[in-house]
C-alpha positions as CSV (number, residue, x, y, z in Angstrom):
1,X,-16.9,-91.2,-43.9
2,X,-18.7,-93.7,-42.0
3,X,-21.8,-95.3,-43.0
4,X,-24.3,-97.0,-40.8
5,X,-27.1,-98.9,-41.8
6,X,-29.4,-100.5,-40.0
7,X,-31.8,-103.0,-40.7
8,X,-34.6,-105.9,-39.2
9,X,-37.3,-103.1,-37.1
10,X,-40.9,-103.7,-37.8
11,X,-44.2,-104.6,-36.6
12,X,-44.3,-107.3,-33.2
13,X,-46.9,-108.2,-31.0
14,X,-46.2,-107.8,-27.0
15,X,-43.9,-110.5,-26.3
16,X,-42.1,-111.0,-29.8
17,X,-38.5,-110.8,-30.9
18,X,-37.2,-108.9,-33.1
19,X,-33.3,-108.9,-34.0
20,X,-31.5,-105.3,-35.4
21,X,-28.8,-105.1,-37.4
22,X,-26.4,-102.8,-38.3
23,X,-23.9,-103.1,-41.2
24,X,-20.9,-100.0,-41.4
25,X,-19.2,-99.2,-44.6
26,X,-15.7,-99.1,-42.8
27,X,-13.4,-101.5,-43.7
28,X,-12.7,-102.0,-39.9
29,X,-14.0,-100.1,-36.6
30,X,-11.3,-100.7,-34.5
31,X,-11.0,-98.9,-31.5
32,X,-14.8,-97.8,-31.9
33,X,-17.3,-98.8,-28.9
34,X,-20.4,-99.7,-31.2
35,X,-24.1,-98.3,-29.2
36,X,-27.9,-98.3,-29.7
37,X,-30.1,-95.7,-29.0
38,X,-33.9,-95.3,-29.4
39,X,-35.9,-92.2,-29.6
40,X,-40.1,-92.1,-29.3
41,X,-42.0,-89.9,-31.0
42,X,-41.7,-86.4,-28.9
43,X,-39.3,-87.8,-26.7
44,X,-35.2,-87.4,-26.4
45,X,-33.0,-90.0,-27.9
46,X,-31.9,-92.5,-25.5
47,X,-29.5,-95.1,-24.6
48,X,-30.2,-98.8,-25.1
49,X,-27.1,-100.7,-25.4
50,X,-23.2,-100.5,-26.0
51,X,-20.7,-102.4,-26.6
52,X,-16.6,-102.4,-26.4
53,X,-14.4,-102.6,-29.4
54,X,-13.4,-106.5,-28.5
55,X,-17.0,-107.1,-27.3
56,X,-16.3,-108.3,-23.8
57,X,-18.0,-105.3,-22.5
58,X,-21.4,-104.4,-22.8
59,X,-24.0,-102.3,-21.0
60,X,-27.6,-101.6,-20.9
61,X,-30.1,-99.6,-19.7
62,X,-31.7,-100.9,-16.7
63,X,-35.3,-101.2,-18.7
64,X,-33.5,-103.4,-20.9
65,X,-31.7,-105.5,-18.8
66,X,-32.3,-109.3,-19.3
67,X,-34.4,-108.7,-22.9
68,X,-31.8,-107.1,-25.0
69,X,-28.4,-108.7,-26.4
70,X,-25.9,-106.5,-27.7
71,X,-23.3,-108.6,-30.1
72,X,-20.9,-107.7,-32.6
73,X,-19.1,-109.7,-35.2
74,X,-15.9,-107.3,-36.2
75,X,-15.7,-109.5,-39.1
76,X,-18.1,-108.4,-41.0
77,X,-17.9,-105.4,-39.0
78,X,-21.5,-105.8,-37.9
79,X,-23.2,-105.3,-35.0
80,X,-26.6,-106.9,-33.6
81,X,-29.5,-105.9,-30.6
82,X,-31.3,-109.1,-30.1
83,X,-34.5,-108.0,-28.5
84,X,-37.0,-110.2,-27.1
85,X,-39.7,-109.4,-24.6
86,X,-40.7,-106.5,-26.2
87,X,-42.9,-104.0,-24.8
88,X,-45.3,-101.4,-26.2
89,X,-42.8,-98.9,-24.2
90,X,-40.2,-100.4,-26.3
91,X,-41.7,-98.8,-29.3
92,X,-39.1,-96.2,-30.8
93,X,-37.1,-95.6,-33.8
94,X,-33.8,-97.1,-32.9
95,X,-30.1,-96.2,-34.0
96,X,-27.3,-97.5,-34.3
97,X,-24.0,-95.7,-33.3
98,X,-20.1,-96.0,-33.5
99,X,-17.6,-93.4,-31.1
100,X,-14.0,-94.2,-29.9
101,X,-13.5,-96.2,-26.6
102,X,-11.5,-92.7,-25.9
103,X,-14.6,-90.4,-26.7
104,X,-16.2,-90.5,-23.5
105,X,-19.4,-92.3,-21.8
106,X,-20.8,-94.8,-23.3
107,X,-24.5,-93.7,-22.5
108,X,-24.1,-90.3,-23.8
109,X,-25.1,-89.4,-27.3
110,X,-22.2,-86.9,-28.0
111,X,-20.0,-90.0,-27.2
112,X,-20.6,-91.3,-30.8
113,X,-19.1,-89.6,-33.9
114,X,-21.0,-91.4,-36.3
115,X,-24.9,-92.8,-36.4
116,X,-27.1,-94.7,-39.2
117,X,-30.3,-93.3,-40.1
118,X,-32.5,-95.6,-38.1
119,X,-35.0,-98.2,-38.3
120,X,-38.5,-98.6,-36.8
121,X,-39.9,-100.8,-34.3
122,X,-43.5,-100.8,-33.1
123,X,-44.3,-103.4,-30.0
124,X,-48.2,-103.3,-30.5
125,X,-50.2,-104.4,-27.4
């Protein structure tokens, strides 16, 4: 079994940074497209960011575009969402994901066969 865990949400002003990480358990996740998604209070999760297996690939959500940096260092099997600009709209308990490259798209939840527990982040205005 894969473990997630993720870690650096908090409290930031309009504006800040703030820079999530996410450590796995597996000894490697290779092969595995590594995602973020967020989820607000009564809404559905969502997709933030992905990234491929050797990293040359990422995508966004088009509300993220230009902020966020998704990075992954498959040596320490860790994976980072370097967020800057944030937004009060940005507030959301964020997770991190891991799914196949084979699995299907990269925005879609059921893509992912293994998720962390989450980690707060609150952009106050």
């Amino acid at each position: 079994q894969v473990q997630l865990v993720e870690s650096g949400g908090g409290l930031v002003q309009a504006g800040g940074s703030l820079r999530l990480s996410c450590a796995t358990s597996a000894r490697t996740l290779s092969g595995y497209r590594m995602g973020w998604f967020r989820q607000a209070p009564g809404k559905e999760r969502e997709f933030v960011a992905a990234v491929s297996w050797s990293g040359d690939y990422t995508y966004y959500v088009d509300s993220v575009k230009g902020r966020f940096t998704i990075s992954r260092d498959n040596a320490k099997n860790t994976v980072y969402l370097q967020m800057n600009s944030l937004k009060p709209e940005d507030t959301a308990f964020y997770y991190c994901a891991a799914g196949l490259m084979s699995n299907g798209e990269y925005f879609y939840t059921g893509s992912y066969d293994y998720w962390g527990q989450g980690t707060q982040v609150t952009v106050s205005s």
